[in-house]
C-alpha positions as CSV (number, residue, x, y, z in Angstrom):
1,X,15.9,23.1,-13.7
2,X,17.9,25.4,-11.3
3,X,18.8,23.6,-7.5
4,X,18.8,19.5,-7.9
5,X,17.7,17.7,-4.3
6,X,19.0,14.6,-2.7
7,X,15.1,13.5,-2.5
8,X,12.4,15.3,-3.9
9,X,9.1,14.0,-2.4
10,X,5.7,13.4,-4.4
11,X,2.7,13.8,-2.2
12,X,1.6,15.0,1.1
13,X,-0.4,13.1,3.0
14,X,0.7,12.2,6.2
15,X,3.4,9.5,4.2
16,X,5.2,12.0,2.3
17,X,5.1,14.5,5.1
18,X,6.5,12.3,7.6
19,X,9.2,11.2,5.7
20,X,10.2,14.0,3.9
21,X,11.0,15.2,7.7
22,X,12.6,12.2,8.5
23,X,15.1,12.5,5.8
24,X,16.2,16.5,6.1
25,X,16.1,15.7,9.5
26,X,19.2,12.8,8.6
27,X,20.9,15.8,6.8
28,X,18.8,14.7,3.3
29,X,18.1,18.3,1.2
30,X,14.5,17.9,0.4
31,X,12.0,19.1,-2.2
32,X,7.9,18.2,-1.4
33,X,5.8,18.4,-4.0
34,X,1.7,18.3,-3.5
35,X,-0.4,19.2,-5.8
36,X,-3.7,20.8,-3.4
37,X,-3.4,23.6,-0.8
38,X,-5.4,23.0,1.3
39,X,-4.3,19.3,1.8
40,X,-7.2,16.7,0.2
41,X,-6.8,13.2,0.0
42,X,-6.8,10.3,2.0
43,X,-5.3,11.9,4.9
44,X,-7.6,14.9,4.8
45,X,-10.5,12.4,5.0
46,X,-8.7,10.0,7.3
47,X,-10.5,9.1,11.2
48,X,-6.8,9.9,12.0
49,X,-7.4,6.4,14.2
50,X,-3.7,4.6,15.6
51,X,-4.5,1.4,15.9
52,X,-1.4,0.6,17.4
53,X,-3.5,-2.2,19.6
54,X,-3.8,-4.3,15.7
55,X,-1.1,-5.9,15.0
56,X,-0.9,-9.7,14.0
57,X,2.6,-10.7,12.6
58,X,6.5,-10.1,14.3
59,X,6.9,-6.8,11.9
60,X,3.8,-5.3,12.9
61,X,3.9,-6.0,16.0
62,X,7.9,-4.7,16.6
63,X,6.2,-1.0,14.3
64,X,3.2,-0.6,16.2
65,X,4.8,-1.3,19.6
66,X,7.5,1.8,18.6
67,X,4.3,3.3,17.7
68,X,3.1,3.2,20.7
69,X,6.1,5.1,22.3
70,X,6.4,7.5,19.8
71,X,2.8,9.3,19.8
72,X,2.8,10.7,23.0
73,X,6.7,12.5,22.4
74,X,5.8,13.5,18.6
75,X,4.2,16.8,18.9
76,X,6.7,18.2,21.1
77,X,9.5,16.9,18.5
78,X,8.1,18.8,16.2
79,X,7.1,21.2,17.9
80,X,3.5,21.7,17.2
81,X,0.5,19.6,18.3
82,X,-0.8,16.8,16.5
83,X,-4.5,16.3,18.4
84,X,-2.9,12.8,20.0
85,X,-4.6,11.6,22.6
86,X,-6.8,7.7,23.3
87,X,-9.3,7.1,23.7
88,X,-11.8,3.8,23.7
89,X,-12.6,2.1,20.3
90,X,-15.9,0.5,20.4
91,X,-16.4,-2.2,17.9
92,X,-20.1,-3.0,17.7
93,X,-21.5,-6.1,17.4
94,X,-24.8,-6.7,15.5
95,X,-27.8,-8.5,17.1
96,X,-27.9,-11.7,15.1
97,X,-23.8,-11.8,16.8
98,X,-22.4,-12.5,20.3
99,X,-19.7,-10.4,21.3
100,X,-17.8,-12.8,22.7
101,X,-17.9,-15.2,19.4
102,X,-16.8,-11.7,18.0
103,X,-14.1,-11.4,20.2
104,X,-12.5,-14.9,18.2
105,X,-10.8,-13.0,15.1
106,X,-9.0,-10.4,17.4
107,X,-7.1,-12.9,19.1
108,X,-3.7,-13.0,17.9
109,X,-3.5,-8.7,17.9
110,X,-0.8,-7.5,19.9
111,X,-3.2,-6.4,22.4
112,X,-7.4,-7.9,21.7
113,X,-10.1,-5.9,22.0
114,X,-12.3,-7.1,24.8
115,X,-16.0,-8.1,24.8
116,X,-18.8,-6.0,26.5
117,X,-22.6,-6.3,27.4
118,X,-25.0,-3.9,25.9
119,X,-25.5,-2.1,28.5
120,X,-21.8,-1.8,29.4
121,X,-21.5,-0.8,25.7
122,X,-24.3,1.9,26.2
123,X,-22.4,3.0,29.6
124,X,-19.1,3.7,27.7
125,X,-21.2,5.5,25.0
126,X,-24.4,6.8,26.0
127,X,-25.1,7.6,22.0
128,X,-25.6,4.2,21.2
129,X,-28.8,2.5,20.1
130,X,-29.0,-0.3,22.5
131,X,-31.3,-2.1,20.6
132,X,-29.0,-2.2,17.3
133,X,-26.3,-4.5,19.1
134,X,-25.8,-7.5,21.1
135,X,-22.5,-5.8,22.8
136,X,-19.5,-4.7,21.6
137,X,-15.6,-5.1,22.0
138,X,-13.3,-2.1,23.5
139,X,-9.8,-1.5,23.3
140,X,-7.7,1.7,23.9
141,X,-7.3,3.4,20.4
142,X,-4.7,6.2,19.5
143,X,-6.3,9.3,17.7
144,X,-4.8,12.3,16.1
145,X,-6.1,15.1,14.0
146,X,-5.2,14.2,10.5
147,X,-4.4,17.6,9.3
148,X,-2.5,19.0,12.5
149,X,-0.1,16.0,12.3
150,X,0.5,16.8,8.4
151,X,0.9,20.8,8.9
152,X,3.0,19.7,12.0
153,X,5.5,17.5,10.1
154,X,5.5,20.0,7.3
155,X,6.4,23.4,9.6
156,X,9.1,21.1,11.4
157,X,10.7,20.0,7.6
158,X,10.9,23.7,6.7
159,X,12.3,24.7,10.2
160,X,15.4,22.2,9.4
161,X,16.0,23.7,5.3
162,X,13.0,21.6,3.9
163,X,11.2,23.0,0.7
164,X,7.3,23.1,0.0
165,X,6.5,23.2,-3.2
166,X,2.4,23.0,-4.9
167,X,2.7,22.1,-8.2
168,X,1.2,19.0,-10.0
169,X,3.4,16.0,-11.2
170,X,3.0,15.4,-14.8
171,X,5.8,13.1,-15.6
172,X,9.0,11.4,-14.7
173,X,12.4,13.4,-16.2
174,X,14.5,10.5,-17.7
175,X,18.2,10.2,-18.5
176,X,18.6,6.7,-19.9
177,X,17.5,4.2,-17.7
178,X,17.4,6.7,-14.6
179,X,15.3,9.3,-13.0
180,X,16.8,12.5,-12.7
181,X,13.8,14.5,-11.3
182,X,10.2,15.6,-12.3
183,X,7.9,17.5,-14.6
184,X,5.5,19.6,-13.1
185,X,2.7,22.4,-14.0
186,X,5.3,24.8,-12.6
187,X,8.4,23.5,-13.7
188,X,10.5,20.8,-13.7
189,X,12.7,19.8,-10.5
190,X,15.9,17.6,-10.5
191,X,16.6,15.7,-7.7
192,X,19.3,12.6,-6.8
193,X,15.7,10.5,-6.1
194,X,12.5,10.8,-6.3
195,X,9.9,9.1,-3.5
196,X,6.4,8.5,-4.9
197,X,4.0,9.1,-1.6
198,X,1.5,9.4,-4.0
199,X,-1.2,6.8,-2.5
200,X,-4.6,6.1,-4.5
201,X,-2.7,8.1,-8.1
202,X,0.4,6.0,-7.7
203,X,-0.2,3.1,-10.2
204,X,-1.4,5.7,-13.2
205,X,1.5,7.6,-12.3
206,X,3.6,4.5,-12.6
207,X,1.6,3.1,-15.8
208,X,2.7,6.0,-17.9
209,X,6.2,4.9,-17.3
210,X,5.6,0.9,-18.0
211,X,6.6,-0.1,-14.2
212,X,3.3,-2.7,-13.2
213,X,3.2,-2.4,-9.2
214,X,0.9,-4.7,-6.6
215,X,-0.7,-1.6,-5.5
216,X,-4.2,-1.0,-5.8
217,X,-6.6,1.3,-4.5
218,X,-10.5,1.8,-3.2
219,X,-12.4,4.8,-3.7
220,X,-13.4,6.0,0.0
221,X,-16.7,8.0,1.2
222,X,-17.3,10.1,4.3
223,X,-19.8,12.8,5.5
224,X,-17.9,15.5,7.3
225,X,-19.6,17.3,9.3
226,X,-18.9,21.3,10.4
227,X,-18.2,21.9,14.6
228,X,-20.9,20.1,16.3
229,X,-21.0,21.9,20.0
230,X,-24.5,19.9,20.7
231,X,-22.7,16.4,20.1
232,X,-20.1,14.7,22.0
233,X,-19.0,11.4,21.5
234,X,-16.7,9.6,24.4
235,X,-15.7,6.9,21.6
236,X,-14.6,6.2,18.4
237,X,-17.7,3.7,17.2
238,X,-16.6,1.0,14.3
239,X,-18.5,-2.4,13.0
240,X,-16.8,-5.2,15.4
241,X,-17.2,-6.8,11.6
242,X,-15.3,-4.7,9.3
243,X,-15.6,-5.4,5.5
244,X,-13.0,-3.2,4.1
245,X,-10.1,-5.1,4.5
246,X,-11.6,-8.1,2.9
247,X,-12.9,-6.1,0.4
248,X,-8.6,-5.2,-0.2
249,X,-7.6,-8.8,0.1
250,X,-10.1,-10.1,-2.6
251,X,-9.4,-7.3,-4.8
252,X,-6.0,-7.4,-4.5
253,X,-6.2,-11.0,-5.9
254,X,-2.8,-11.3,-8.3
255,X,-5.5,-13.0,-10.3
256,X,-7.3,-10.3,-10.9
257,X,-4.3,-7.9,-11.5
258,X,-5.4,-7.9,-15.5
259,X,-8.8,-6.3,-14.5
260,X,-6.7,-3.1,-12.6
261,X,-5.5,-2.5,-16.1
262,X,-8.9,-2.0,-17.7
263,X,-10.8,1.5,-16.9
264,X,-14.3,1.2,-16.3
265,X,-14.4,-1.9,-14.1
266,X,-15.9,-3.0,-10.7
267,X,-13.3,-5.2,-9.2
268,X,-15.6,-6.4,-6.6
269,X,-19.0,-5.1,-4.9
270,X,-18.7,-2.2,-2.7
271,X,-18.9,-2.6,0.9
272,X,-20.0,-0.1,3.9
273,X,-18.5,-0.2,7.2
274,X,-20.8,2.6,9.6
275,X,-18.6,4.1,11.5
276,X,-17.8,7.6,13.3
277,X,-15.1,9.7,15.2
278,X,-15.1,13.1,16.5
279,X,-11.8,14.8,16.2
280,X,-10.6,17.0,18.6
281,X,-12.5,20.6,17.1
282,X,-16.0,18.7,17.3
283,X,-16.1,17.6,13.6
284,X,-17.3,14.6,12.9
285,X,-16.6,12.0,10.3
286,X,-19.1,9.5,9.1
287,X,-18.3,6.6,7.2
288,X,-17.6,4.9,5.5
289,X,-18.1,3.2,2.0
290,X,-15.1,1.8,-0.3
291,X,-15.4,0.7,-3.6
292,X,-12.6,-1.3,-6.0
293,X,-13.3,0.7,-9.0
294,X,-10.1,0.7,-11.7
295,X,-10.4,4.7,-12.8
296,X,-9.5,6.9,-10.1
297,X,-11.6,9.6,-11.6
298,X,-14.5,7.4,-11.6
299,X,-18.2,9.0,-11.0
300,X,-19.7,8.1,-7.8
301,X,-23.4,8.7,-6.7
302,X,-22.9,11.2,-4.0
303,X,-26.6,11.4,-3.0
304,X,-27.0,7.8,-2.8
305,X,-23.9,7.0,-1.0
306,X,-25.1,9.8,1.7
307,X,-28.3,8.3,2.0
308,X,-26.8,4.7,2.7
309,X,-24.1,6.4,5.4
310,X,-26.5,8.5,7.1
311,X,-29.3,5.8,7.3
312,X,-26.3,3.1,8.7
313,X,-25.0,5.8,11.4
314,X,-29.1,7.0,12.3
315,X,-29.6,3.2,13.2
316,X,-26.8,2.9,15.3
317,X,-26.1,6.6,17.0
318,X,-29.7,8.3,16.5
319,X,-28.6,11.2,17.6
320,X,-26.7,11.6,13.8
321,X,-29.8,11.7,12.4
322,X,-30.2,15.2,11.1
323,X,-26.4,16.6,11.9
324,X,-25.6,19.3,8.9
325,X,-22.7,17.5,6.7
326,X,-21.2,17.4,3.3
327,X,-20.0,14.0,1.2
328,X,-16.2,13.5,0.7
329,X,-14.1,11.1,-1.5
330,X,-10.9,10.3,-1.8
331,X,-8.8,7.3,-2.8
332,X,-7.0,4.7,-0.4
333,X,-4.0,2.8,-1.6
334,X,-3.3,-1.0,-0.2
335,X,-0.7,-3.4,-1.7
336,X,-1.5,-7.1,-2.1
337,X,-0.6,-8.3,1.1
338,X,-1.3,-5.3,3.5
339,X,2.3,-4.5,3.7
340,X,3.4,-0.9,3.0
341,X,5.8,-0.3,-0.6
342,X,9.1,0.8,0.5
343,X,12.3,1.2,-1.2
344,X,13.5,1.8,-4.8
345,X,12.8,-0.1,-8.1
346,X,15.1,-2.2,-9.7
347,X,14.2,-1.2,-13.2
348,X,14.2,2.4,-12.9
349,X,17.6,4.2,-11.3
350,X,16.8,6.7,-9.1
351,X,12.5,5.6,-8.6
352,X,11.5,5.2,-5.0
353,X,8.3,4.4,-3.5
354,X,7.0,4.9,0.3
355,X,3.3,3.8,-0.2
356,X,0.4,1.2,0.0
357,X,-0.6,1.7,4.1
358,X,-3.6,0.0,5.0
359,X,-3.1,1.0,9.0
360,X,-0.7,4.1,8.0
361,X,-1.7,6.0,11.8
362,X,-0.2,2.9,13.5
363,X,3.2,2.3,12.0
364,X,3.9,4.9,9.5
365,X,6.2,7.3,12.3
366,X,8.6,4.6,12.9
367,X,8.3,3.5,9.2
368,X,9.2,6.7,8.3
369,X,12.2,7.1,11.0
370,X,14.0,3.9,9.9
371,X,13.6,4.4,6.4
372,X,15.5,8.0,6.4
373,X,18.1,6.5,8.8
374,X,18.5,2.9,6.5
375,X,18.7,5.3,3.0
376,X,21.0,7.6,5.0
377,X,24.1,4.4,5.7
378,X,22.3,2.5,9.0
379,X,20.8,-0.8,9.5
380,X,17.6,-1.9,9.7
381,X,15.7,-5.5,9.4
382,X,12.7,-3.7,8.6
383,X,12.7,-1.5,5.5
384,X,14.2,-4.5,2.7
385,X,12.0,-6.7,4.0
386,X,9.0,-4.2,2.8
387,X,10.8,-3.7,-0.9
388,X,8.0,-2.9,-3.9
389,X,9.3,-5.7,-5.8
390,X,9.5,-8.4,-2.9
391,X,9.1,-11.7,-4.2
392,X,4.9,-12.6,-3.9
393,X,4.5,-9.6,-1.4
394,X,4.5,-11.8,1.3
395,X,7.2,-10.5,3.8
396,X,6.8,-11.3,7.4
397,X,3.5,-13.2,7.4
């Protein structure tokens, strides 16, 4: 190893690269590490939806209401856009559902989505299949290009001394009971700490060291689509009904934590949520199916998983039916309770962890901001509450 960092960063998706900003912008010297270029991952798939509008409990609501003053300034901090702008979600409702009965489970969010005929649904976004919903709930939505945020946060790290480096993480380097850096395909790299911002590859990584962590993951499908100049949706379009975070609370059952250790397994059935946003260049993404299984190189049915997206988003936007488009996976970390993984581990000196977002859009800027200032000698209320070893993962609910 030649130079040793104060941080070296694994991973960059939007987590690592926001924080690995955050702290060389506290005066932090910085080493990020990713593995692909060009960026893949959950971020590279993401809708790149802020749902800022979500939150439920007093931390969520305190993150996604900085949020929500953040997102417009962010771009010109860093000085390069980031595709922010809102627009309306629209959260259909099935036929065999009234909107308004919908409506019932969004009412504690900080701000509720709010129930709409079908033909007010239709007016907002002409694309719709009238006769596939009863209605729908809207709600201004924050939306950013995925990749542009990442590439933005990345050229404003290495405008302030930050260093990029792609290489793949093997291993952990040890002294004792500490960390002292990492082990790469190009090297090793020695750093003060080392942040894992490794999402969906963060409990094997962790596994090979014999740390057990509440963080689990689904396996997420898409259909990308190239620039579409012949379609233009006004609205992001989601199920009012949403299956994937249940599917993350049942299989992040501490019950079932012995299954996570056993390749091969099903944790619980797959769901599919049809969905579908445009990002600013005319691409489209088309989702989305997630499925608990416990090896992240698990073999998926590509053709059958298109099949079921494309026949969900034909029934509910016909105008998808035929758009050109090409299957994507990637895997999605969560933590038991929903709460991001912050801070370091008790029983390995010098291991840090900034994962687990299951709404990263909507609170991971401020997230990322307090952390870097709390690490760096301030205070914060936020960031110890969020610790990877917090007792029952149940902070703030």
């Amino acid at each position: 190893m030649s130079e040793t960092y104060d941080w070296i960063v694994v991973g960059n998706g939007v987590t690592g690269a926001s924080v690995s900003y955050e702290l060389a912008k506290n005066g932090q010297t910085v080493l990020l590490i990713e593995r692909h270029h060009p960026l893949q991952g959950a971020t590279r798939y993401s809708y790149g939806g802020v749902a800022y509008w979500s939150a439920t409990t007093p931390l969520t609501f305190q993150l996604c209401q900085d949020s929500h003053a953040l997102y417009p300034k962010l771009g010109e901090e860093l000085g390069h856009d980031i595709g922010f702008s809102e627009i309306d979600l629209l959260l259909t409702v099935s036929p065999d559902q009234d909107p308004e009965t919908a409506s019932q489970k969004y009412l504690n969010c900080l701000n509720p989505p709010q129930p709409l005929s079908t033909q007010e649904a239709c007016e907002l976004e002409p694309l719709l299949n009238p006769d596939a919903i009863s209605g729908a709930l809207t709600v201004k939505h924050g939306q950013v290009d995925p990749e542009a945020m990442v590439a933005a946060y990345n050229q404003a790290f290495q405008s302030i001394g930050g260093k990029i480096q792609i290489a793949t993480v093997t291993g952990l380097e040890r002294a004792g009971d500490r960390i002292t850096g990492v082990t790469t395909d190009q090297g090793g790299y020695g750093a003060d700490k080392v942040l894992l911002s490794t999402g969906g590859l963060t409990r094997s990584l962790l596994e090979k060291e014999g740390i057990a962590i509440r963080q689990y993951f689904t396996h997420a499908e898409l259909i990308e689509t190239p620039i579409l100049d012949d379609v233009r949706l006004r609205t992001l379009i989601m199920p009012a009904d949403t299956q994937r975070f249940d599917l993350e609370a049942e299989a992040g059952n501490p019950e079932l934590d012995s299954h996570w250790d056993e390749m091969g397994r099903e944790i619980v059935p797959p769901i599919l949520d049809v969905g579908v946003v445009q990002l600013p260049d005319g691409r489209l993404r088309i989702g989305q199916v997630s499925r608990a299984l416990t090896d992240p190189h698990a073999t998926i049915d590509a053709a059958q998983s298109e099949m079921e997206m494309r026949q969900g988003i034909e029934h509910i936007v016909p105008a998808l039916r035929n758009v050109p488009g090409q299957w994507h996976h990637c895997l999605v970390a969560f933590s038991g309770d929903r709460l991001p993984l912050i801070g370091p581990f008790s029983q390995s000196e010098g291991l840090w962890i900034f994962s687990g977002f299951s709404n990263p859009f909507a609170i991971l800027p401020p997230l990322a901001r307090r952390f870097a200032a709390h690490v760096t000698g301030g205070e914060d209320d936020i960031i110890p509450t969020l610790a990877p070893d917090r007792p029952g993962l149940t902070a703030w609910q």
